[in-house]
C-alpha positions as a Markdown table, in Angstrom:
| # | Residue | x | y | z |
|---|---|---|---|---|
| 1 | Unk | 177.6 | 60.3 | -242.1 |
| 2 | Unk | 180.1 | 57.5 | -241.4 |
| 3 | Unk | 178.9 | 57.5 | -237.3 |
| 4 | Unk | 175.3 | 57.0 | -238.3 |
| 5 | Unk | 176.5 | 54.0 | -240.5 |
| 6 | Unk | 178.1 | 52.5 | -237.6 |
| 7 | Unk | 175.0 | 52.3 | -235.8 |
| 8 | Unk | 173.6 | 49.9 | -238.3 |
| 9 | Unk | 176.5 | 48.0 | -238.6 |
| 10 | Unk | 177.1 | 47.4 | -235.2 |
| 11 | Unk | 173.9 | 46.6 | -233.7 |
| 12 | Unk | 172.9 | 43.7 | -235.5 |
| 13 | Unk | 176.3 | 41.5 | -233.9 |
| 14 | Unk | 175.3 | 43.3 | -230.1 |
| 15 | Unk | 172.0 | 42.7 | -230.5 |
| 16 | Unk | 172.2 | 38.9 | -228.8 |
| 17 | Unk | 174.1 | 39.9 | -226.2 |
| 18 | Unk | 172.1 | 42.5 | -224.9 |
| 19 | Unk | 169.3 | 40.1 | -225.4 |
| 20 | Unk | 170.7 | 37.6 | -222.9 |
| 21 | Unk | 171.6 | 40.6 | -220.8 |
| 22 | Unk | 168.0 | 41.0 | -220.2 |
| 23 | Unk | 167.5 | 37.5 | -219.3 |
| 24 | Unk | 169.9 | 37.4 | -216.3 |
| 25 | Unk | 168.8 | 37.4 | -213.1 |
| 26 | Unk | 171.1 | 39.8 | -211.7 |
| 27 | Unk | 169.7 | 39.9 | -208.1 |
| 28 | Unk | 170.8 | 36.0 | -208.3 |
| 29 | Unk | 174.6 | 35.4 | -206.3 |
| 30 | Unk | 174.7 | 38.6 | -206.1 |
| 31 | Unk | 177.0 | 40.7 | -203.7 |
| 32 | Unk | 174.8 | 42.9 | -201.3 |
| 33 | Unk | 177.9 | 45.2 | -201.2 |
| 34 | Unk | 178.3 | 45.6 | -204.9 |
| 35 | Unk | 174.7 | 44.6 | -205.9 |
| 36 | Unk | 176.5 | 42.8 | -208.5 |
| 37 | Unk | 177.0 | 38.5 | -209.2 |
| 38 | Unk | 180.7 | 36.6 | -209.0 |
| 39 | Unk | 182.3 | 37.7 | -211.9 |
| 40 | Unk | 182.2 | 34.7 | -214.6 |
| 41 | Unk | 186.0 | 35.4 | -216.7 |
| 42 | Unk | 184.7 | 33.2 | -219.4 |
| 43 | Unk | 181.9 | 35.0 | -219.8 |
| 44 | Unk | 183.3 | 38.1 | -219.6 |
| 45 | Unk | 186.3 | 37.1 | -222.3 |
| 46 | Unk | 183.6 | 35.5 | -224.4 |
| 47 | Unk | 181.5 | 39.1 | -224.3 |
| 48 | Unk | 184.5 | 41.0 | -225.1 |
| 49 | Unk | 185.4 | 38.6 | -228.1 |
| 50 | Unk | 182.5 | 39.1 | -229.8 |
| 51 | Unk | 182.2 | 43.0 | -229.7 |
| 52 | Unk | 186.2 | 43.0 | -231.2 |
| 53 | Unk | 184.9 | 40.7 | -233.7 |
| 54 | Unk | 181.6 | 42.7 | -234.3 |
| 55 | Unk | 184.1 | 45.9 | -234.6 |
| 56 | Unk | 186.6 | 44.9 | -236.8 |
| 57 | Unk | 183.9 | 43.6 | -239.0 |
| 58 | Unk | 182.8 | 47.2 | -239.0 |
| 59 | Unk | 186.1 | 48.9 | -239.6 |
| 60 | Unk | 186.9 | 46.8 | -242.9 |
| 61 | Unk | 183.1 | 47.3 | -244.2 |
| 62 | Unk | 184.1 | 51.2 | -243.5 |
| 63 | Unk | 187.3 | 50.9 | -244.8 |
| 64 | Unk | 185.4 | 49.6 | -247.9 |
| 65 | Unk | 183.3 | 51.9 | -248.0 |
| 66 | Unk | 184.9 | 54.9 | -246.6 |
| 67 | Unk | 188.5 | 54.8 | -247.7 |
| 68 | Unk | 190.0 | 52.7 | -249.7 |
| 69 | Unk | 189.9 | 54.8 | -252.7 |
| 70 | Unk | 191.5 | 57.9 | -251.1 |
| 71 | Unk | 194.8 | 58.2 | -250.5 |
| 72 | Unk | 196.7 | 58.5 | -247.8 |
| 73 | Unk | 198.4 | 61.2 | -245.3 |
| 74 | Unk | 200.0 | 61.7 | -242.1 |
| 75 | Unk | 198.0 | 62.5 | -239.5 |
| 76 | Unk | 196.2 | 66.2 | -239.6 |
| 77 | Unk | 193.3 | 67.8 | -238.2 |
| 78 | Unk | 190.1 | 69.0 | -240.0 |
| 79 | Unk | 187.4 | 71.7 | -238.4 |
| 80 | Unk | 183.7 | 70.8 | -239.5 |
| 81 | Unk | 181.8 | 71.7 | -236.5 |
| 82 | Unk | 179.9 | 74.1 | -239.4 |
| 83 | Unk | 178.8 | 71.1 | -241.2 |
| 84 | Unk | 175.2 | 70.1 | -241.8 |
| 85 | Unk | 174.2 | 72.1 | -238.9 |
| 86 | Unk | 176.1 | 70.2 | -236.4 |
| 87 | Unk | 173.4 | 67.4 | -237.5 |
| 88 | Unk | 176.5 | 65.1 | -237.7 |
| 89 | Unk | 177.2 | 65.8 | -234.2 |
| 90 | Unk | 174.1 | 64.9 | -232.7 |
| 91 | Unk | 174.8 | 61.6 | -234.6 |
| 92 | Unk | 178.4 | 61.2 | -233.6 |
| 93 | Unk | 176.7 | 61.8 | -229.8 |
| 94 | Unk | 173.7 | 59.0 | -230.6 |
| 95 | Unk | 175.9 | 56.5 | -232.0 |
| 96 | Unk | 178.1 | 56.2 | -229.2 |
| 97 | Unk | 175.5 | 55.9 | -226.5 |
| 98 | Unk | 174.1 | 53.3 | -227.9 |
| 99 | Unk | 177.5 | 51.7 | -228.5 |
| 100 | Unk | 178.0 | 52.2 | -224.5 |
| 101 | Unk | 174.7 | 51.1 | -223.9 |
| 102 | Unk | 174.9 | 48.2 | -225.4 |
| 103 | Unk | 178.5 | 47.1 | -224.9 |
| 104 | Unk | 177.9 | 47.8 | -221.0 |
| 105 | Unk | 174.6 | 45.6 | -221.4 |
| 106 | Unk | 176.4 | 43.0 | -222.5 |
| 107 | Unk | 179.1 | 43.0 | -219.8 |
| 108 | Unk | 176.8 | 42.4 | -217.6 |
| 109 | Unk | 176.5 | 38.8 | -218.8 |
| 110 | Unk | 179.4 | 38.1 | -216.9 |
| 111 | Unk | 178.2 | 39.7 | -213.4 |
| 112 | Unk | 180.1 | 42.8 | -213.0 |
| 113 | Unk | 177.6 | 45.8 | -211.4 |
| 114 | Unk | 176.2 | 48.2 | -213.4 |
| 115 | Unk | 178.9 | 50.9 | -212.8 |
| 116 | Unk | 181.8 | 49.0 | -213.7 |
| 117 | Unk | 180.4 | 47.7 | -216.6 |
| 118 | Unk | 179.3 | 51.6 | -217.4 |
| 119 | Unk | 183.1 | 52.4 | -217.6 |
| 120 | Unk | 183.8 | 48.8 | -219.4 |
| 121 | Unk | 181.2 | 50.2 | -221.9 |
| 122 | Unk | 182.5 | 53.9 | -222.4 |
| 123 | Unk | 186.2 | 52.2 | -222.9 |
| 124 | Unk | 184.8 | 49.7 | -225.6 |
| 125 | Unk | 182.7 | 52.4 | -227.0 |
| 126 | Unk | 184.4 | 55.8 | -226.9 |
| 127 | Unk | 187.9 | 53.4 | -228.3 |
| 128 | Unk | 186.6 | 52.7 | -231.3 |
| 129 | Unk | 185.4 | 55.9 | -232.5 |
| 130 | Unk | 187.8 | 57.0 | -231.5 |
| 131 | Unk | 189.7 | 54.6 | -234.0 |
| 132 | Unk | 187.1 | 56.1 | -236.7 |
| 133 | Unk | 188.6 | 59.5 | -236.0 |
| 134 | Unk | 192.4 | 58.0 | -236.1 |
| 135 | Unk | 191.3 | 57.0 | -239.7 |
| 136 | Unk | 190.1 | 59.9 | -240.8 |
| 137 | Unk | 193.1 | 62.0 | -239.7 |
| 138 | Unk | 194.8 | 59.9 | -241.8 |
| 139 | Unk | 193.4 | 60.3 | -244.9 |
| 140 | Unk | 193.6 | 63.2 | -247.4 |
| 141 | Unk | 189.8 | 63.3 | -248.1 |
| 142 | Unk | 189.0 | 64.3 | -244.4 |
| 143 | Unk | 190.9 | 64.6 | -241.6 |
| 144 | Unk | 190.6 | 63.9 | -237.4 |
| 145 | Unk | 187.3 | 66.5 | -236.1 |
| 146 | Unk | 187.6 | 67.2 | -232.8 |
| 147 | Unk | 184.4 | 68.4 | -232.7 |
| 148 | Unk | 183.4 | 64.8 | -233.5 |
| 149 | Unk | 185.4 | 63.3 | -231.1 |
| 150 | Unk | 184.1 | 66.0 | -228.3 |
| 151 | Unk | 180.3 | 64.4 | -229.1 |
| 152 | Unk | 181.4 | 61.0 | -229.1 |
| 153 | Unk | 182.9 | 61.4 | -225.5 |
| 154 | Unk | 179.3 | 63.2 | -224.5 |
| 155 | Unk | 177.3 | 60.2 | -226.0 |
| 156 | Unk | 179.4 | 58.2 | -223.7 |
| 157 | Unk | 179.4 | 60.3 | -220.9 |
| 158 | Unk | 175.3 | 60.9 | -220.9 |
| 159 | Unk | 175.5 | 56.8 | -220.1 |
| 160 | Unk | 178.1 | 57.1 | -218.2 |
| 161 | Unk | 176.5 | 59.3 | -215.8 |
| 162 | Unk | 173.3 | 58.0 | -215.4 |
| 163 | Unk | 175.1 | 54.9 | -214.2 |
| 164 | Unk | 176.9 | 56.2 | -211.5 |
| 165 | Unk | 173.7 | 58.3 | -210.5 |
| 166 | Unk | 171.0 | 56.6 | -210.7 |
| 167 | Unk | 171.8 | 52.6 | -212.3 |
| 168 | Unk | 169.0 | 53.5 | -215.0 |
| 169 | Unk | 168.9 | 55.5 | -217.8 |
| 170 | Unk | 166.5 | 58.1 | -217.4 |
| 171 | Unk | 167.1 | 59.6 | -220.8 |
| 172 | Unk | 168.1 | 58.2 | -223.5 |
| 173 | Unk | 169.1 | 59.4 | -227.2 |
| 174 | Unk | 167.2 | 58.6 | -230.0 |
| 175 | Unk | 166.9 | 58.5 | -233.7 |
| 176 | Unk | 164.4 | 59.0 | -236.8 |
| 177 | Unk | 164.1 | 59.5 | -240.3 |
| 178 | Unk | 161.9 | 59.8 | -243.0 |
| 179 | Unk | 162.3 | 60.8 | -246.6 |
| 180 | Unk | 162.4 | 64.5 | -247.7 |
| 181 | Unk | 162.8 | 64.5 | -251.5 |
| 182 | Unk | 166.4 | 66.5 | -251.5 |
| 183 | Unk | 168.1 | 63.2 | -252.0 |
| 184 | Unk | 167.2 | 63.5 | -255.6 |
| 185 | Unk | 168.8 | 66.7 | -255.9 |
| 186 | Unk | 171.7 | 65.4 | -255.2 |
| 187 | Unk | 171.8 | 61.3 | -254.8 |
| 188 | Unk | 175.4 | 61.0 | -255.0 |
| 189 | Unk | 175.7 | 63.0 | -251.9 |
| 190 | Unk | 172.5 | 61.5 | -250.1 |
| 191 | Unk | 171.8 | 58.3 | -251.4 |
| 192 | Unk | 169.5 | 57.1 | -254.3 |
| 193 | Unk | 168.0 | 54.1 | -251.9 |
| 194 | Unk | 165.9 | 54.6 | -248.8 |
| 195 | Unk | 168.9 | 52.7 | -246.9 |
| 196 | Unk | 171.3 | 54.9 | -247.8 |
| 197 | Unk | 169.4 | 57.8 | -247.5 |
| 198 | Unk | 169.1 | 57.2 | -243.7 |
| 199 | Unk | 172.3 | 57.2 | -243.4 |
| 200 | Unk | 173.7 | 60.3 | -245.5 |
| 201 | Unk | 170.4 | 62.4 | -245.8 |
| 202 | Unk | 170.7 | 64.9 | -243.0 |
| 203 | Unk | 167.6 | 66.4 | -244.2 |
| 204 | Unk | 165.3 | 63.8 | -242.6 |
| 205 | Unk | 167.2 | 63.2 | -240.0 |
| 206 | Unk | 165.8 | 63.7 | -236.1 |
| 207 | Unk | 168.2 | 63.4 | -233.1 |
| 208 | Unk | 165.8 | 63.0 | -229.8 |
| 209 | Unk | 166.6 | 63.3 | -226.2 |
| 210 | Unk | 164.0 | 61.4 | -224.4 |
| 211 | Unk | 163.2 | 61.3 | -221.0 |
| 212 | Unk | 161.4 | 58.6 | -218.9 |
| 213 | Unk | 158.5 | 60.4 | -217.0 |
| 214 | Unk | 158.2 | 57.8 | -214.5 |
| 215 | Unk | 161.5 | 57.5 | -213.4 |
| 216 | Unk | 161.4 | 60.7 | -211.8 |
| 217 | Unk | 157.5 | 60.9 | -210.6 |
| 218 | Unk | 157.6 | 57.1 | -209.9 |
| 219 | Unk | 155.0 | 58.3 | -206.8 |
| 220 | Unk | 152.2 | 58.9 | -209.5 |
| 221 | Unk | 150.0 | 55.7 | -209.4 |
| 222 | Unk | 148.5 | 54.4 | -212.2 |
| 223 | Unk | 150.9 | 56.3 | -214.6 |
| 224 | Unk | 152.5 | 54.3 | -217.5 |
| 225 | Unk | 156.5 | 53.5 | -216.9 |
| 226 | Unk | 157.0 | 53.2 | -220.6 |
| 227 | Unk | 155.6 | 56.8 | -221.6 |
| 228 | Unk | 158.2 | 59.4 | -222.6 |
| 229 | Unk | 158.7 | 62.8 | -223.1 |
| 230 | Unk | 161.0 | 63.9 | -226.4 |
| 231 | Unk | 163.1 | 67.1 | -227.4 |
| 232 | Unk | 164.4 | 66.9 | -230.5 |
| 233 | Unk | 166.5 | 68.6 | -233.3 |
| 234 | Unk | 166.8 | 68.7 | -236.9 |
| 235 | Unk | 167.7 | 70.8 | -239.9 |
| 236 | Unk | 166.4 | 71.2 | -243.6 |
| 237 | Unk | 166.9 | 72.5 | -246.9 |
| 238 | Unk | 171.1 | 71.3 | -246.9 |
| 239 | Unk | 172.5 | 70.8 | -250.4 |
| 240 | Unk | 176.1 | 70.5 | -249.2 |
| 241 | Unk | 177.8 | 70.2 | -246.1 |
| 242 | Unk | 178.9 | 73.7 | -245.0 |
| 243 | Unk | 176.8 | 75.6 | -247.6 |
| 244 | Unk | 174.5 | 74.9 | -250.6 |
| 245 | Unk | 176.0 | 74.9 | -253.7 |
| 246 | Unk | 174.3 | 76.9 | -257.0 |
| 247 | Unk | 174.7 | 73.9 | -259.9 |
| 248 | Unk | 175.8 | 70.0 | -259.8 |
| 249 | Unk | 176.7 | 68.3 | -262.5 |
| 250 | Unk | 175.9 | 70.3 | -264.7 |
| 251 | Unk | 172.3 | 71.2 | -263.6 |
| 252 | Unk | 170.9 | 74.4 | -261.6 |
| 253 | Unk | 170.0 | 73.4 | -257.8 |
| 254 | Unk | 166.7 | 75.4 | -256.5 |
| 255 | Unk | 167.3 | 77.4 | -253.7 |
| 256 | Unk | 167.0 | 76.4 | -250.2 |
| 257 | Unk | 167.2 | 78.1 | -246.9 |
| 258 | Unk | 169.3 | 76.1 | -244.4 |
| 259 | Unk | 167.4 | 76.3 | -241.3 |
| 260 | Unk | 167.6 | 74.7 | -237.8 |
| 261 | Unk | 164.6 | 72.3 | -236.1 |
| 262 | Unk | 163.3 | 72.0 | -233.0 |
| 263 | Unk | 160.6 | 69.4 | -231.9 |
| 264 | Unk | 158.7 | 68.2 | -228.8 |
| 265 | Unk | 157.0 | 64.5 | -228.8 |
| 266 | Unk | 155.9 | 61.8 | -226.9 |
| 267 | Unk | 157.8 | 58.8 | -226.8 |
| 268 | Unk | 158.2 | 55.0 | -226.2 |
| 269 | Unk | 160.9 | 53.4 | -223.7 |
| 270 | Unk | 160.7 | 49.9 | -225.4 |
| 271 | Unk | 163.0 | 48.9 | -222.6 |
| 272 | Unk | 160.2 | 49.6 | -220.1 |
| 273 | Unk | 156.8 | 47.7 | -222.0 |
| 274 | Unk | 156.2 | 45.5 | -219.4 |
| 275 | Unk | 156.2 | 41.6 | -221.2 |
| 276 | Unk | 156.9 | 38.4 | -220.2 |
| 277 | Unk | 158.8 | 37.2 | -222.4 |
| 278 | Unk | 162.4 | 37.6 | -221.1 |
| 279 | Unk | 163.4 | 37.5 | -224.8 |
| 280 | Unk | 160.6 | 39.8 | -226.4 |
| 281 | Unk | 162.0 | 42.6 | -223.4 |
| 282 | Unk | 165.9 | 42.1 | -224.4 |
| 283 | Unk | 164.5 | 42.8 | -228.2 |
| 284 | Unk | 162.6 | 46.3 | -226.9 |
| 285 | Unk | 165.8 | 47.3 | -224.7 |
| 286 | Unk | 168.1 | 46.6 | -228.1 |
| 287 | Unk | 166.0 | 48.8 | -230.2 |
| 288 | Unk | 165.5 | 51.4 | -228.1 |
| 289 | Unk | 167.7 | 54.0 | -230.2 |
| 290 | Unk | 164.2 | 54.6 | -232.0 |
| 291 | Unk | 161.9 | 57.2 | -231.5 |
| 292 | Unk | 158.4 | 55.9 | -231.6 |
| 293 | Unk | 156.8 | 57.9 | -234.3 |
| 294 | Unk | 154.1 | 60.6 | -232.5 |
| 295 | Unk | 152.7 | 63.7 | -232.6 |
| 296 | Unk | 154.8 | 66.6 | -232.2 |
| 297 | Unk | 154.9 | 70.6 | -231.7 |
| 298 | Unk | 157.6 | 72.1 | -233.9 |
| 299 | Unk | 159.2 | 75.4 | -233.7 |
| 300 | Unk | 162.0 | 76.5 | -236.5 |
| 301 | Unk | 163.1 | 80.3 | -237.4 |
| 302 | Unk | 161.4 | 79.8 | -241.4 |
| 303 | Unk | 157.9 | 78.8 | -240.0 |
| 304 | Unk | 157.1 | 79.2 | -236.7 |
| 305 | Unk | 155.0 | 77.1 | -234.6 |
| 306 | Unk | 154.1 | 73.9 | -236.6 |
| 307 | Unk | 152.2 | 70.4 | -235.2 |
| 308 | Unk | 152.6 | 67.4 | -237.3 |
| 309 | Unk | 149.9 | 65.0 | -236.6 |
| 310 | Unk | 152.2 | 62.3 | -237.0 |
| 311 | Unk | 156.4 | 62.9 | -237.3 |
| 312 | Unk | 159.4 | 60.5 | -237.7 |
């Protein structure tokens, strides 16, 4: 639950400088070599300033939140990779490409190429959760996952890659949510407010892997360069993390089948809505870790073959 916090808390502070990422004319002094500009040290200094400010921020709201009232331990290890149908994961692997994403975005303020500041971004990116996982391990309440760390170092790798192939991102990860009524089963463990519930309700969570269609069939005239294809996956009916318990509190919980979800969708790359407003398209490219809300086709072992008319 703590990774999908982090994506809230550390987007708002990256947001700007992604924004003026966007508005750089990166073909402009730019080293036919390298394809990238002179490398500005100010710039580059400045950029890195404000993500360490914009991560410590994040580590005392966690520690707040997180673990000051548990004690303390010496560093041990902790196996969850049963938990919440590895829903956690697939957030542990979305928050830290968008951490890379945009940390590398912003990099690029100061000139460097898009594959150095790929590698600039995975360092920033995989070195604080990794930090997150340090903490854990060192608390008596949890304890360092390597299973999470394994999916952060994926998230950053999927960017990663793409860089080094390509210089776009042809897929992306993506996220949505929408309220499933468990929380009041248990609102302790989910959350008794809609923003809290996105963040601890695994229930309503969707973790999306969307591909740009015209990246890869760029020869098709006419054809929309913002319109995606989505896979995605969720799970349902989770009381608790590795099983469901029978009472809380007190009171009898129903009976729910944990079961695994898989979807198909269209999607939006924000990053790719042609506008002209060099602003406007820095905005789209920052909030790109959403799925558009779209039809979709879904398949999961208690149902079958579903469509939802609309799904988020």
């Amino acid at each position: 639950m703590r990774s999908l916090c982090l994506i809230f808390l550390l987007i708002p502070p990256l947001i700007p400088t992604e924004l003026h990422a966007q508005e750089v004319p990166l073909h402009q002094a730019s080293n036919e070599k390298t394809g990238s500009r002179a490398v500005d040290k100010n710039v580059f200094w400045l950029v890195a300033g404000i993500q360490a400010v914009g991560y410590t921020s994040a580590l005392v709201a966690l520690n707040q939140a997180w673990y000051k009232d548990h004690p303390r331990t010496s560093l041990h290890f902790h196996n969850d990779m049963g938990d919440w149908l590895q829903t956690d994961k697939m957030g542990h692997i979305n928050t830290t490409y968008h951490l890379n994403r945009l940390s590398a975005g912003a990099f690029r303020l100061s000139g460097m190429g898009r594959r150095k500041t790929a590698w600039m971004g995975a360092a920033s990116a995989l070195g604080f959760m990794t930090v997150i996982e340090m903490l854990d391990g060192l608390s008596a309440e949890w304890g360092f996952s390597v299973g999470d760390q394994v999916a952060n170092t994926i998230g950053s790798a999927s960017y990663v890659a793409q860089e080094l192939l390509w210089e776009e991102q042809r897929f992306g990860w993506k996220f949505s949510f929408h309220r499933t009524g468990l929380a009041r089963q248990r609102p302790d463990l989910f959350g008794s407010s809609l923003a809290e519930q996105v963040i601890k309700d695994y229930n309503g969570m969707g973790f999306w892997l969307s591909m740009n269609i015209h990246s890869f069939f760029n020869h098709w005239e006419g054809f929309p360069a913002w319109l995606n294809i989505a896979a995605g996956y969720g799970a349902y009916g989770m009381l608790g993390g590795s099983e469901n318990p029978t009472h809380h509190q007190g009171e009898e919980l129903p009976h729910l089948e944990r079961y695994r979800r898989w979807f198909i969708s269209p999607d939006i790359d924000f990053a790719r809505i042609p506008v002209k407003s060099p602003f406007l398209g820095g905005l789209f490219a920052s909030l790109n870790f959403i799925k558009f809300p779209a039809p979709a086709i879904e398949y999961n072992s208690m149902h079958g073959l579903s469509f939802h008319l609309v799904y988020f």
